[in-house]
Every structure is written in structure tokens, then in C-alpha cells.
C-alpha positions as CSV (number, residue, x, y, z in Angstrom):
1,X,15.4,70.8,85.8
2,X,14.7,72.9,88.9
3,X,12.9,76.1,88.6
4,X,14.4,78.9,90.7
5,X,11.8,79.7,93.7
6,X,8.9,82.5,92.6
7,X,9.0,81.7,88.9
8,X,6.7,79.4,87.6
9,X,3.8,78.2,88.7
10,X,3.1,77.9,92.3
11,X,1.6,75.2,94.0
12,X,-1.9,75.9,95.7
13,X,-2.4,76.8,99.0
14,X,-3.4,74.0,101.4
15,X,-7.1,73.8,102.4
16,X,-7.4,73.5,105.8
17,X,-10.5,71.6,105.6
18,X,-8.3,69.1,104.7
19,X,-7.4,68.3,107.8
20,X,-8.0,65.9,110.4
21,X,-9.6,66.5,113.5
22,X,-7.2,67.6,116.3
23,X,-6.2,66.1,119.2
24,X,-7.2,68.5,122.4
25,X,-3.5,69.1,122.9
26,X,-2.6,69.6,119.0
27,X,-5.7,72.1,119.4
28,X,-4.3,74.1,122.9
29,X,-0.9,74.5,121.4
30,X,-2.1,75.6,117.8
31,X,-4.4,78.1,119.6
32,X,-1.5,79.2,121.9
33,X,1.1,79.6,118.9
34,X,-1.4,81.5,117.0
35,X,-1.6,83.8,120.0
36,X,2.4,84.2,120.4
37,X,3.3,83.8,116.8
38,X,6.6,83.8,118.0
39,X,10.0,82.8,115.9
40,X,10.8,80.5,117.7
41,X,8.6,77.2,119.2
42,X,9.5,74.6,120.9
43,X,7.0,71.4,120.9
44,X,7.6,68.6,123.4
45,X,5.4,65.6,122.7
46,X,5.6,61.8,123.5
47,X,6.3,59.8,120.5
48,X,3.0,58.6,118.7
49,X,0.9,61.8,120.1
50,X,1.1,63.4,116.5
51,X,3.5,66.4,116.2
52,X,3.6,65.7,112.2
53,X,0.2,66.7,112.1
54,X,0.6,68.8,114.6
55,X,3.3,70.9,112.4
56,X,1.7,70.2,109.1
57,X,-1.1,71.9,110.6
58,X,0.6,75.4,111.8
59,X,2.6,75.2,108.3
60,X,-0.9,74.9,106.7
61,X,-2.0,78.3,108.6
62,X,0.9,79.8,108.0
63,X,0.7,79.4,104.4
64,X,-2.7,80.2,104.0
65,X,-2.4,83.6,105.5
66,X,0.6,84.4,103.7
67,X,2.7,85.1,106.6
68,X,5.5,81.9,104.9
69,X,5.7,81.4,101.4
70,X,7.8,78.5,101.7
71,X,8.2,75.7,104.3
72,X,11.6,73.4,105.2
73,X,11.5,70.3,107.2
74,X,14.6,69.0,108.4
75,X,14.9,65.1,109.8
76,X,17.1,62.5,111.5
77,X,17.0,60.2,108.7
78,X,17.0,59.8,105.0
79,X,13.9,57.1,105.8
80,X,11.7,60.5,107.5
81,X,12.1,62.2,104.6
82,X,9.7,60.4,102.9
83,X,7.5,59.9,105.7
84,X,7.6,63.7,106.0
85,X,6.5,64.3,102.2
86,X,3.8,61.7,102.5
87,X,1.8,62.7,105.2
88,X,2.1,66.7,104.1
89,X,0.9,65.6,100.4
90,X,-2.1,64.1,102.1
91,X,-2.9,67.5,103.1
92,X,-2.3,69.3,100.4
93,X,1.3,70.5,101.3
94,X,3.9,69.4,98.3
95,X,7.3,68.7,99.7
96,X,10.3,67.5,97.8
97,X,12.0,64.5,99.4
98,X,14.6,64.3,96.9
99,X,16.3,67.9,96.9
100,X,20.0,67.7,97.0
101,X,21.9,70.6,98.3
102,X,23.6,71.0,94.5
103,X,19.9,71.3,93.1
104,X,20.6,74.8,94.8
105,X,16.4,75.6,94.2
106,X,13.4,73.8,95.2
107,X,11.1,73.0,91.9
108,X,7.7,75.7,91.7
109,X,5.6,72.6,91.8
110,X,7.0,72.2,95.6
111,X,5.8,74.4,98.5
112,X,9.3,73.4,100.3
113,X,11.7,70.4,100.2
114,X,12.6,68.1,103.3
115,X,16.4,67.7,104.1
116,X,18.2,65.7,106.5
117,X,20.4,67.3,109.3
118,X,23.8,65.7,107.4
119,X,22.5,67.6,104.2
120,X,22.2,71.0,105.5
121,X,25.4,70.4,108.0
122,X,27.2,69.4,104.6
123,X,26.2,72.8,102.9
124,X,24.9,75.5,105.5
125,X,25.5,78.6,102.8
126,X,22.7,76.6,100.2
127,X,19.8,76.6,102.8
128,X,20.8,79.8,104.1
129,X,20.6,81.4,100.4
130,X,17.0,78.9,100.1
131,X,15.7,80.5,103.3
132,X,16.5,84.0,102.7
133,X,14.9,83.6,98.9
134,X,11.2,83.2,100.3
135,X,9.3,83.8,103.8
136,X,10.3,80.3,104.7
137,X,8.6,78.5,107.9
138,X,11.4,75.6,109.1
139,X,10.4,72.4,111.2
140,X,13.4,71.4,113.3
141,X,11.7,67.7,113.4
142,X,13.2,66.2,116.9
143,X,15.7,68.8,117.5
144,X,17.6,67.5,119.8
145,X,19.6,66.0,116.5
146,X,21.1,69.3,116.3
147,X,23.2,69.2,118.5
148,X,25.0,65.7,117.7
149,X,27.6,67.2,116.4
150,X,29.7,70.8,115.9
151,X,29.0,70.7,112.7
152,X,25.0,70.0,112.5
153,X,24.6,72.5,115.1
154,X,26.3,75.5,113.5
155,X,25.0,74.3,110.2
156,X,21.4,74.3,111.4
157,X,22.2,78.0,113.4
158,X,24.0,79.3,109.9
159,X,21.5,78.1,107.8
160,X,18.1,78.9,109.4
161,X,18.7,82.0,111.1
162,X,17.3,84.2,108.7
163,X,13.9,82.0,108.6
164,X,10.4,83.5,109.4
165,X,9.4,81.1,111.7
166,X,10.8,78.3,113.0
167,X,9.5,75.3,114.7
168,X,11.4,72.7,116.7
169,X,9.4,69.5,117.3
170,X,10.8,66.6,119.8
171,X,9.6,63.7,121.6
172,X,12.5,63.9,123.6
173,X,14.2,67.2,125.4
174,X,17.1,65.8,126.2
175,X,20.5,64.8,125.5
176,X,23.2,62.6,126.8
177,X,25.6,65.5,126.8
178,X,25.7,68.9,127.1
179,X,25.8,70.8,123.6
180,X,23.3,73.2,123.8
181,X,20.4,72.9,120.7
182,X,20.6,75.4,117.9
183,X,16.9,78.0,118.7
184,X,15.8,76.5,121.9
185,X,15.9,78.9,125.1
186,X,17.5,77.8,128.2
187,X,16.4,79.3,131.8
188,X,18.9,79.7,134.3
189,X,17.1,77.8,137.8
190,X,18.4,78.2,141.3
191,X,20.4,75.6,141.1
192,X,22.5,77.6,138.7
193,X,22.1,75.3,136.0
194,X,20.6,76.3,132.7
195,X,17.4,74.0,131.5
196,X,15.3,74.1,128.3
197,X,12.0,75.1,127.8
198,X,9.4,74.4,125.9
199,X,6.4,76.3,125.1
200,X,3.9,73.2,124.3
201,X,4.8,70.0,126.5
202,X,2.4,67.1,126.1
203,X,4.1,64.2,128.2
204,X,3.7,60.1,128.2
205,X,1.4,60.2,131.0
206,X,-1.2,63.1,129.9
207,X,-1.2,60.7,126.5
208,X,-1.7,57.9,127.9
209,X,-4.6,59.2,130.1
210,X,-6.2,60.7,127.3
211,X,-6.0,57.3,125.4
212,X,-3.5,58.8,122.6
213,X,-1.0,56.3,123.8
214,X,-0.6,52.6,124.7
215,X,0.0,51.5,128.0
216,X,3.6,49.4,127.4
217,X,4.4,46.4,130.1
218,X,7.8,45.7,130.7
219,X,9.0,41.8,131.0
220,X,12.5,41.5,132.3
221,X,14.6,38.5,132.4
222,X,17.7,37.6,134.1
223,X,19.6,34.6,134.3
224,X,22.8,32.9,134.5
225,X,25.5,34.2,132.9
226,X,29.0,32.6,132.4
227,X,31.9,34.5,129.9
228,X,36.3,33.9,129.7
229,X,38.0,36.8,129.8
230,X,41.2,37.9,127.8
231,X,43.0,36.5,130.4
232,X,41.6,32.9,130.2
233,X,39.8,33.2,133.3
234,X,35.9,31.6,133.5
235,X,33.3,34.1,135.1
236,X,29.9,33.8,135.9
237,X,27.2,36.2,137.2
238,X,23.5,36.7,137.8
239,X,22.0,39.1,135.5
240,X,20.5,41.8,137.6
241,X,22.5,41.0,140.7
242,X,24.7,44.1,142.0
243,X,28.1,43.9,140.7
244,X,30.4,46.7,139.3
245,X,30.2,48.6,135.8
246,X,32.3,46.3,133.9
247,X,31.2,43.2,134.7
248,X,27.5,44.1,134.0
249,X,28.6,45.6,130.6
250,X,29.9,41.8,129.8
251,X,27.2,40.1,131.6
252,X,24.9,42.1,129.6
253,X,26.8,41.4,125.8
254,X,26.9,37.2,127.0
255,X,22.8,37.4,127.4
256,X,21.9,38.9,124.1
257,X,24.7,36.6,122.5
258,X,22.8,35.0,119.6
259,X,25.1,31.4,120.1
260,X,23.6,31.7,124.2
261,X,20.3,30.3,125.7
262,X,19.0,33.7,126.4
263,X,17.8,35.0,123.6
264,X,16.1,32.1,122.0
265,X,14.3,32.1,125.3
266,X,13.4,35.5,125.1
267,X,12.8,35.2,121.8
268,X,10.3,32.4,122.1
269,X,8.5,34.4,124.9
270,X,7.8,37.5,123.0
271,X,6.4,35.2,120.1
272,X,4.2,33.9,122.3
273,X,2.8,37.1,123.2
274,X,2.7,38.1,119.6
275,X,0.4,35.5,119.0
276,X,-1.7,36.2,122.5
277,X,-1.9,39.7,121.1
278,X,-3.1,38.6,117.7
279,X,-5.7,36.1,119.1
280,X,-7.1,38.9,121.5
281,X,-7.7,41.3,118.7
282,X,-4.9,43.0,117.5
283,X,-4.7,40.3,114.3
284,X,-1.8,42.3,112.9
285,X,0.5,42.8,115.4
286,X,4.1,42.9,114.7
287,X,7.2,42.8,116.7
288,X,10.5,44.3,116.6
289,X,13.8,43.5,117.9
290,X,16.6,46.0,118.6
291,X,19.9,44.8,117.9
292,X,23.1,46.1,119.0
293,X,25.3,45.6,115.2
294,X,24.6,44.2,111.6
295,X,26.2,41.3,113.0
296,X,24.1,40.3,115.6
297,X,21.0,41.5,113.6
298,X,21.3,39.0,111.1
299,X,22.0,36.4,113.4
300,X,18.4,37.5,115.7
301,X,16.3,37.1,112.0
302,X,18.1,33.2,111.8
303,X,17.1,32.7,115.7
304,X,13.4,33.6,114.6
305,X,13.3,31.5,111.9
306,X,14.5,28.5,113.3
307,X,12.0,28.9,116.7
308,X,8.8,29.4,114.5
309,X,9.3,29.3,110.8
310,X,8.7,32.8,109.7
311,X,11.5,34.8,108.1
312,X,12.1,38.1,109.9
313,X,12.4,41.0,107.7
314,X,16.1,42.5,108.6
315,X,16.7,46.5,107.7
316,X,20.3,47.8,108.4
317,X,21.2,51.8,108.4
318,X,23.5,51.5,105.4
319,X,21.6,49.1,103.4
320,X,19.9,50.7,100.3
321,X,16.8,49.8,99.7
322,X,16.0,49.8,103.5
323,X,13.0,52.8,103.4
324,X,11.1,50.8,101.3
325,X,11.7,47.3,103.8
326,X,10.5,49.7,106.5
327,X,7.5,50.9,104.4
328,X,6.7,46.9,103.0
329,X,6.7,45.6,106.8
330,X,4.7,48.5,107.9
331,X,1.7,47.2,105.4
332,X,2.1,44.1,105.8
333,X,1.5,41.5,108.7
334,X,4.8,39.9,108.8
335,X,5.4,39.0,112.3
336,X,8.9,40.4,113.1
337,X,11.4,43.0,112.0
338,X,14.6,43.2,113.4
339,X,16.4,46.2,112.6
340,X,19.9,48.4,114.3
341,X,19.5,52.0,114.6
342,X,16.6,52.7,111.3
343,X,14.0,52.1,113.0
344,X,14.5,53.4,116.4
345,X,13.7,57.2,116.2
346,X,10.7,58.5,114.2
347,X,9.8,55.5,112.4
348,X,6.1,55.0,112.1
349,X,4.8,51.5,112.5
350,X,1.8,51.6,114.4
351,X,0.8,47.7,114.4
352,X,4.5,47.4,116.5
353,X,3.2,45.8,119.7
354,X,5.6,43.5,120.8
355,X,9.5,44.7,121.7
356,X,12.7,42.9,122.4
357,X,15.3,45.2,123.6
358,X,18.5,43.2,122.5
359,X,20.9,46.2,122.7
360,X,23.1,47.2,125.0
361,X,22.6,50.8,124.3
362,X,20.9,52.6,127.6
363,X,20.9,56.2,127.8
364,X,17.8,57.8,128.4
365,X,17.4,59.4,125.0
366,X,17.9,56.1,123.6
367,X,15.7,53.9,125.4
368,X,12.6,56.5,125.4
369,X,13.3,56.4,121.3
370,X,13.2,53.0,121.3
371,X,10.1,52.1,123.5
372,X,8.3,55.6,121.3
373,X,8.1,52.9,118.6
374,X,5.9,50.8,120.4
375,X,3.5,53.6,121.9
376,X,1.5,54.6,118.8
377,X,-2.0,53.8,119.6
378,X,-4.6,52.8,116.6
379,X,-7.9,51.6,118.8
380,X,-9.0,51.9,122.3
381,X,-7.2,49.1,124.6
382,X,-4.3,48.1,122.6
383,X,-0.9,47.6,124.7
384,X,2.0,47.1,124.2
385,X,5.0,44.9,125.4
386,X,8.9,44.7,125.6
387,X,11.2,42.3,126.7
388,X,14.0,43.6,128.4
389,X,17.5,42.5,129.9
390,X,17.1,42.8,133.8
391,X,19.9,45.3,134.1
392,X,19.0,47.8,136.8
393,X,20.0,51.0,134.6
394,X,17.2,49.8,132.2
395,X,14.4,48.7,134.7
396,X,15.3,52.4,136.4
397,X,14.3,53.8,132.9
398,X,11.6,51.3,132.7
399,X,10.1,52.1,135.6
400,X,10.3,56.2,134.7
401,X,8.7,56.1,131.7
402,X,6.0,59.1,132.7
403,X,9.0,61.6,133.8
404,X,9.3,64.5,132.2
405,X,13.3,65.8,131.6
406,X,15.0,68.8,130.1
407,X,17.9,69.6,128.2
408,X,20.2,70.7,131.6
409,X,23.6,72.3,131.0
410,X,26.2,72.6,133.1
411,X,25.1,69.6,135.2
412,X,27.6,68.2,137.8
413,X,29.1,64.8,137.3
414,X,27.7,62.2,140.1
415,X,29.5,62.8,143.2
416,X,29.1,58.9,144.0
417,X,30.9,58.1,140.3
418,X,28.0,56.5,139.3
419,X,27.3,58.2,135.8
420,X,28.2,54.8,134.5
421,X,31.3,56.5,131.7
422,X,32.5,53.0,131.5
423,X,29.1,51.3,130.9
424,X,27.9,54.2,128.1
425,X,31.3,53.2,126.5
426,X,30.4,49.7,126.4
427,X,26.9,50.9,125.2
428,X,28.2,52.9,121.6
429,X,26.8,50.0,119.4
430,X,29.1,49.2,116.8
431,X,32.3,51.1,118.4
432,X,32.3,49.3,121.4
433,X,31.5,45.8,120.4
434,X,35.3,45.2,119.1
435,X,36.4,46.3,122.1
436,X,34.4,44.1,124.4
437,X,35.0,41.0,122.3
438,X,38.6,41.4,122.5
439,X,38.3,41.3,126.3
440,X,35.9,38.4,126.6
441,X,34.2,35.3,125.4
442,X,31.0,34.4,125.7
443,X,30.2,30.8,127.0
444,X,26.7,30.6,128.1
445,X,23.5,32.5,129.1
446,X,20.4,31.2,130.1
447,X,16.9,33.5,130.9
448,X,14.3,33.9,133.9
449,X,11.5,36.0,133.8
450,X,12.6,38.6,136.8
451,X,9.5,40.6,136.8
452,X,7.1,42.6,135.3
453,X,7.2,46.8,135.7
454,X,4.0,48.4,134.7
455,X,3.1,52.0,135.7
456,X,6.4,52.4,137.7
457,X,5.4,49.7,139.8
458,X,6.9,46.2,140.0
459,X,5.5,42.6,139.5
460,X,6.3,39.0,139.9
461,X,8.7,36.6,141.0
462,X,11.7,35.2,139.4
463,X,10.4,32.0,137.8
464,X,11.8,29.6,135.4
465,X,11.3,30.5,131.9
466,X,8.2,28.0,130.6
467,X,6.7,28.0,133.7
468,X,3.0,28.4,134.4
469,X,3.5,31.9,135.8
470,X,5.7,33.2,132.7
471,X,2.5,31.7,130.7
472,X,-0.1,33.7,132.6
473,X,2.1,36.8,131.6
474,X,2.4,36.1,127.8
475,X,-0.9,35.3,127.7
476,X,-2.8,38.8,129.4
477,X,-5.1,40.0,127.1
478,X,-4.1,42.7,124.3
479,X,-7.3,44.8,124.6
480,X,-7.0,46.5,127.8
481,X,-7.0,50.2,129.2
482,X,-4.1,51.1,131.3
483,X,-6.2,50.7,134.9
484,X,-7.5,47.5,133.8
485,X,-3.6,46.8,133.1
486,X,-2.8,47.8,136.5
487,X,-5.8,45.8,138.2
488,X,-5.4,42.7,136.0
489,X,-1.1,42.9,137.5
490,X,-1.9,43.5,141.1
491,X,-5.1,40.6,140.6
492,X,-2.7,38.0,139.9
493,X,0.2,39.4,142.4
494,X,-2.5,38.8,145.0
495,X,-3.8,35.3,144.0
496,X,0.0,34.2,143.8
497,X,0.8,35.8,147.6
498,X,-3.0,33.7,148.1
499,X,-1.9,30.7,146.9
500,X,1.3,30.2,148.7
501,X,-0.3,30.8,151.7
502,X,-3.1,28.6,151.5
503,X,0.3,25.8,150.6
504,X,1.0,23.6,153.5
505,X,3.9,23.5,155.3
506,X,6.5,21.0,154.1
507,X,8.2,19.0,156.9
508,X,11.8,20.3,157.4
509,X,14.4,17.8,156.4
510,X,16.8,17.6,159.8
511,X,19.9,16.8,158.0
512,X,19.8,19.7,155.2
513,X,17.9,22.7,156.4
514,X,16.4,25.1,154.2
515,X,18.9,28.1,153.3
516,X,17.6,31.3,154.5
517,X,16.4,33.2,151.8
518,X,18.9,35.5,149.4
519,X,18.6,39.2,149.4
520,X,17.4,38.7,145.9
521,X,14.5,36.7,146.8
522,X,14.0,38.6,150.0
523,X,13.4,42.2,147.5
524,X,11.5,40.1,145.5
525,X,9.0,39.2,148.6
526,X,8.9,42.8,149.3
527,X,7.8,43.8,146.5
528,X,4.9,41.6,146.0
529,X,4.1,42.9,149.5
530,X,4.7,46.2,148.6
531,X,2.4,45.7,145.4
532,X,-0.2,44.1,147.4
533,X,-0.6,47.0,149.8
534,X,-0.7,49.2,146.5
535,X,-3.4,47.9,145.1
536,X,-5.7,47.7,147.9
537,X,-5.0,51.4,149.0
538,X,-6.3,51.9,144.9
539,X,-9.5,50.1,145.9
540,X,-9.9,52.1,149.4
541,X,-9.0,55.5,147.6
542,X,-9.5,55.3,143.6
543,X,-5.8,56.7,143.5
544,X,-4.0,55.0,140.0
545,X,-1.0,52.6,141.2
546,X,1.3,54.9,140.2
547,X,0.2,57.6,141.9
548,X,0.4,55.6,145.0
549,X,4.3,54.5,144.5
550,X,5.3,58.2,143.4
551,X,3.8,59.6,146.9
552,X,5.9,56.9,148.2
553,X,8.9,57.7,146.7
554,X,8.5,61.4,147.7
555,X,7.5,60.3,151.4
556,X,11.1,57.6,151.6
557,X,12.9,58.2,149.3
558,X,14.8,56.1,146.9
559,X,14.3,54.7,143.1
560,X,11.5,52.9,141.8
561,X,10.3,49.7,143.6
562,X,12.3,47.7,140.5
563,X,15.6,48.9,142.0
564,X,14.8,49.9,145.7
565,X,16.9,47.9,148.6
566,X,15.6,45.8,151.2
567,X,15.4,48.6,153.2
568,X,14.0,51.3,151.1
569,X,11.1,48.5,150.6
570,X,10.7,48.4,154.1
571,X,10.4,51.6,154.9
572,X,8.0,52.2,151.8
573,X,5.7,48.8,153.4
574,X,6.2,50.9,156.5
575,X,4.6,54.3,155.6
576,X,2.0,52.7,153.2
577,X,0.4,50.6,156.5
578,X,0.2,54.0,158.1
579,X,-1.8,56.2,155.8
């Protein structure tokens, strides 16, 4: 039986010698909001960098000086709430998990309760009538949520207007549309178009310098891909080679089908690294594959199984039980979870080390939600590593990992058509799966390593997967800053351009001469070069690699070296021989 809130007994007042010790950043933005004590805060933060303790913190002061009396957390998932709860009650901050909007109250022996988005779009007028009853301090926990749909987003507006204070928290500032978020201010540029700001932004890049982060390297495989369509042709394509929209949506689905080569390949691969990473000191490091569906969840924990023996623990969004699989695996050292959406936003796992990105989901909120689960450092030198689809829209995100993005409104569509409409489509998970099976058939897939992004920068050669280069790659040491990352990549760039040099010249056959090289293989040679000349302007000038490619990038132009063209490479080679 709920108490209505003020009668009873309250709980006590958290001590704030409780806490932690805060990061420097969690310390300059709890400085600055004390200064501003404004009602409204908006916290950007990389995934892993702490904003829990971060808000749990500011609620803590806030409570203590008797400016709230009462504090709401609101979350993505039903999984966070409990999270949430956990890691407040370890500072002395009671908050019920289990509140349902018809309990109406929150119990006295409960400073607050923590909801879900769904729950308060479901009954605005309850939270409202909860957040009017006491001073009430709400966390917005990764806001961008609230604007998924009409309904969350006037809920959440409705329902927490007539709060105290209220504190929006997001690793992510960005959506894939343009509904604006409930609370967050938008600033008008000269472009005319309205971006969100924040008043604490603590990105990838300043975390990962600081050591708060893991430095994640990216392994991308293509391959040989070969599908029928509805209309009983046969087609086949590269992975990774241009081609238009559609046919990279189904080139994409035929690699991550289970009943293909390419994903017990991949598969295989990031065991191997799991066990490097285990046998280099991270001895319980897990792994975690992303899955498009249920279906082809289940069918990824079977694959693991049969290539090393070890059941994968499976956890699906609508299964019950599934917080507490989440929670088992997470103290555990199983080697591999493999899960759809639950575990892709907020989740945390720390000992996750090893990715597979078997989804063919790509926007940029996605993807950065994804690889956040991955980042979430526990000792000096751990990394971090995903295996990725060589599909140029997710080496381009690969490769941008350290750029900072706002919420934009208003932004023009592509001139060139190249917002990829079709592709998202094929993207949506679950919705678009029935679609694209009805208009194809997988045959066959089979996977090379392409190359290797680290830092924004791009490494490698496509080899065969198995071969002594692909070992050398699975096999880099776990413990390992990000420079040493960086000078361990370029190192063995440079001893394979070494080697090949010091080969000798094979006698040219007269009656079959050797095919000039593709353009594939030709980008592929300029970026080794490219890398080469990188990492000996680092040793000239002490600049980081991916300083060095960014100043590049703003001298010539163009994408990341992962997607550049021949020419763009060129030019890059060019300029870089110059300074």
C-alpha cells in the first residue's frame, strides 16, 4: 500500500560523502550547474563517461539543501530502471523501480520512483499531479527518447513542466529526424537552421584522452556476395564495392545471413580476438553480437556454439525475464551475448570488449549507441574491438567516431539524393526484414578482412580471411593506450609496404599478363601510402594520427580515408609530401 507523498516517514537525506570521486568533467559541470542553477540542463556525454553518477550527484545536492524534495528519473527501457535504482541506492538515494502509473503515489520510504518514457507517455496527468505534489528534480536520462514519438514528447512536456529542476542527460544529441526534444533549447545559426545546445558537452575524444574511455578498432570485412531476386534472377556483388542503394541493402542482408559463409567467418574472427584479449589481460572479456530480428538472433547463438562449444546467452526485447539475463552475463564470464535492441542503449556491461555488428541498422544515433556499449573503460589500456560489414555508410561512421553533432532542425534533404531513404527503410529491423525477404534470396556470402579504421584513419589490405595478416590483427595486444594503438597500426602498415618491397620480381608470364590493378586495390595501395606518410609526419611532429588526417581533410577535402576516391587519396598523398 502506497503512502501518499509527505506523510510518513521520509527517507534520509543522502550523504554526500558517499560519493565517489569525480571525474574532472563530472567536477566542471557540477561546479558550473551549481553556478547557473538553472531549470533546465542539458548534459552531453560519451557513453561510459558516467552521467549516472554524474546526475545522482547534482540530485544528491539538490536534496541536501532542500531546494527538491523529490527526484524522477525517466529511461529508455524497463531494463534502466533497475540499473537506475541500483546505482542511486548505493549512494543513499531510494528510488522505486516498480511504480506503476495507477499506484498514483510514490511510497515515504522512496525519495522518487524511476519510470520509463512509455509509462509517463501512457499517463501524462499522474506525473504531472506527482511533480506538482513535491519540489521534484527530473532526470530526462538520454533525452533524445523524447522525441520518438508525438505522444512521449507531449507526455514528457505535459508531465514535467511544473518540475523544479530538470535535467536532461544524453550520450547522443541527435536524432534521425527532426521532432524537436521536449526542454532542450535550440539556437538559430547563420545557416538559418535551428541546432541544440548543450550546457556540459564532454565528447568521445576528450574521454578517450583522458583515459575515461577505450580506444575501439574497427575490423571490416567484405566479400563475395551472391542473392535471386523475386524475379528469379542470380546476382552477385562485392561487399563494399560502389553500387546503388538497393543493391547494397541486399548485399548487406546476404552477408549477415546465418545459412552464408560470412558470418561464421566473422564469427570465428572475433572469437579469436576474444581469446587474444583474455590471454593479454583482460581474463573476462565478453563479446556481443548485434542482431537485426529474434530470428536471426537465435540463429547467431547456434553459429557460436557450433564454432567453439560455448552456449551464447540470447536476450530478446519482449522476452520476460530478460533484465535479469542482462544482469547474470554482466557477472559472469560467459563469453558471448547476442542480443536485438536490449542491449544497445544504456546497458552497462563494462567487461564487453569484443563487437560484431550483425545488423543492418545504420543511422548515426544507432551505431554511436551501439559501439557506446563497448567504450566503458575499467583499467588503464583496455580496448576494444568490433567487427563490422564493409559497407561504406558504416566505415563513414566508423571512421567519425570523435565528431561531435547536434540535434539540427529544419535541415535540407541532400541535394545529390544521397540521404539513403531507401537504405534507412531497409535498415528498420524487424519492419523491413519481411519486406526484403520477399524480394530476394539469399544464396551465398563469403568474408575478407577489408581493413582496419582506428582513430579515423585506415589500415590494411584486403586479405583472405585465415590468413597470416588477419592473425596479426586478432592477435594485437588488449592492454594498450590509444597512441600505442595508433603506433602499433601504422608499425605493421610499414613492415607490410617493407616487405613487399624487399619481394623479388616475378618473371612476367608472356602468354597471360598480369591484369592491371582494380580501382579497389589501387585505393587500397593509397591508403597504406597515405598511412605511411601519417605516421612518419607523427614521428617528425608528435601530432596524434588523427590529427594529421583531420588537417587533411580540411586542407582537400573529402570523407575519411576509409571512403575517399583515388583521387581524393591523391591529392591527400600530395599535400602531406609538402608540409
Amino acid at each position: 500500500m502506497y503512502a501518499l507523498e509527505g506523510e510518513g516517514m521520509a527517507p534520509p537525506r543522502p550523504v554526500l560523502e558517499q560519493f565517489p570521486a569525480l571525474r574532472a568533467w563530472q567536477r566542471k559541470s557540477l561546479v558550473e550547474y551549481l553556478r547557473r542553477r538553472d531549470e533546465d540542463f542539458l548534459a552531453v556525454a560519451t557513453p561510459g563517461a558516467g552521467k549516472t553518477t554524474f546526475a545522482l550527484r547534482i540530485a544528491a545536492e539538490l536534496l541536501a539543501d532542500g531546494t527538491v524534495e523529490a527526484l524522477t528519473v525517466v529511461t529508455p527501457t524497463e531494463h534502466l530502471k533497475t540499473q537506475w535504482a541500483a546505482a542511486a541506492g548505493a549512494v543513499g538515494i531510494q528510488l522505486d523501480p516498480a511504480f506503476r502509473n495507477a499506484d498514483v503515489h510514490s511510497s515515504a520510504d522512496f525519495h522518487g520512483a524511476v519510470v520509463t518514457y512509455a509509462q509517463v507517455g501512457m499517463a501524462p496527468e499522474v506525473h504531472r499531479r506527482r511533480t506538482m505534489t513535491r519540489r521534484t528534480l527530473v532526470v530526462l536520462d538520454e533525452i533524445h527518447h523524447a522525441g520518438d514519438s508525438r505522444s512521449w514528447g507531449d507526455g514528457v512536456k505535459a508531465a514535467f513542466e511544473p518540475a523544479v529542476r530538470r535535467l536532461m542527460l544524453t550520450g547522443t544529441p541527435f536524432r534521425s529526424d527532426e521532432n524537436p526534444i521536449p526542454f532542450v533549447r535550440y539556437e538559430r545559426g547563420s545557416d538559418g537552421l535551428q541546432r541544440s545546445r548543450s550546457d556540459s558537452t564532454y565528447g568521445y575524444s576528450d574521454a578517450l584522452r583522458d583515459g575515461v574511455v577505450r580506444p575501439v578498432i574497427f575490423l571490416a570485412y567484405s566479400g563475395e556476395t551472391r542473392w535471386r531476386t523475386s524475379a528469379g534472377d542470380e546476382l552477385a556483388a562485392r561487399l563494399g564495392e560502389p553500387m546503388t542503394q538497393d543493391l547494397i541493402a541486399q548485399a548487406w542482408r546476404t552477408a549477415l545471413d546465418p545459412t552464408g559463409d560470412w558470418m561464421p567467418q566473422v564469427l570465428r574472427a572475433a572469437d579469436a580476438r576474444l581469446t587474444a584479449l583474455r590471454s593479454h589481460g583482460m581474463t573476462d572479456a565478453g563479446g556481443l553480437v548485434i542482431a537485426s530480428d529474434q530470428q536471426a538472433a537465435r540463429a547467431y547463438a547456434k553459429l557460436i556454439e557450433q564454432l567453439t562449444g560455448e552456449k551464447a546467452v540470447v536476450v530478446l526485447s519482449d522476452d520476460v525475464g530478460a533484465s535479469a539475463r542482462i544482469a547474470l552475463f554482466a557477472a559472469s564470464e560467459q563469453r558471448w551475448l547476442v542480443a536485438v535492441r536490449m542491449v544497445s542503449e544504456g546497458v552497462d556491461i563494462p567487461r564487453l570488449a569484443v563487437g560484431v555488428y550483425a545488423t543492418s541498422a545504420s543511422t548515426p544515433l544507432f551505431f554511436a549507441q551501439a559501439i557506446g556499449r563497448f567504450v566503458r573503460v575499467r583499467r588503464p589500456g583496455e580496448t576494444a574491438t568490433v567487427f563490422l560489414p564493409s559497407v561504406e555508410h558504416l566505415l563513414g561512421l566508423a571512421s567519425e567516431m570523435e565528431a561531435e553533432r547536434d540535434h539540427v532542425l529544419g535541415k535540407p534533404k541532400d541535394p545529390d539524393g544521397l540521404d539513403d531513404d531507401l537504405l534507412e527503410r531497409a535498415q528498420r529491423a524487424e519492419d523491413a526484414s519481411g519486406e526484403l525477404e520477399k524480394r530476394f534470396e539469399a544464396l551465398s556470402a563469403t568474408a575478407e578482412l577489408d581493413q582496419v579504421i582506428f582513430d579515423g584513419a585506415s589500415f590494411g589490405t584486403p586479405v583472405l580471411a585465415g590468413t597470416p595478416e588477419e592473425e596479426e590483427y586478432l592477435g594485437l595486444p588488449g592492454l594498450l593506450t590509444p597512441d600505442q594503438v595508433a603506433t602499433l597500426l601504422a608499425k605493421r602498415q610499414a613492415d607490410q609496404v617493407a616487405a613487399e618491397r624487399r619481394r623479388p620480381e616475378r618473371q612476367p608470364v608472356a602468354t597471360a599478363p598480369s591484369a592491371p590493378p582494380t580501382a579497389g586495390e589501387r585505393r587500397v595501395l593509397l591508403r597504406r601510402q597515405l598511412n605511411g606518410l601519417v605516421a612518419a609526419h607523427h614521428h617528425r611532429t608528435g601530432l596524434p594520427h588523427g590529427k594529421i588526417h583531420a588537417e587533411l581533410r580540411r586542407l582537400c577535402g573529402g570523407p575519411p580515408s576509409a571512403q575517399a576516391t583515388i583521387e581524393q587519396l591523391k591529392e591527400r598523398i600530395a599535400t602531406l609530401q609538402t608540409l
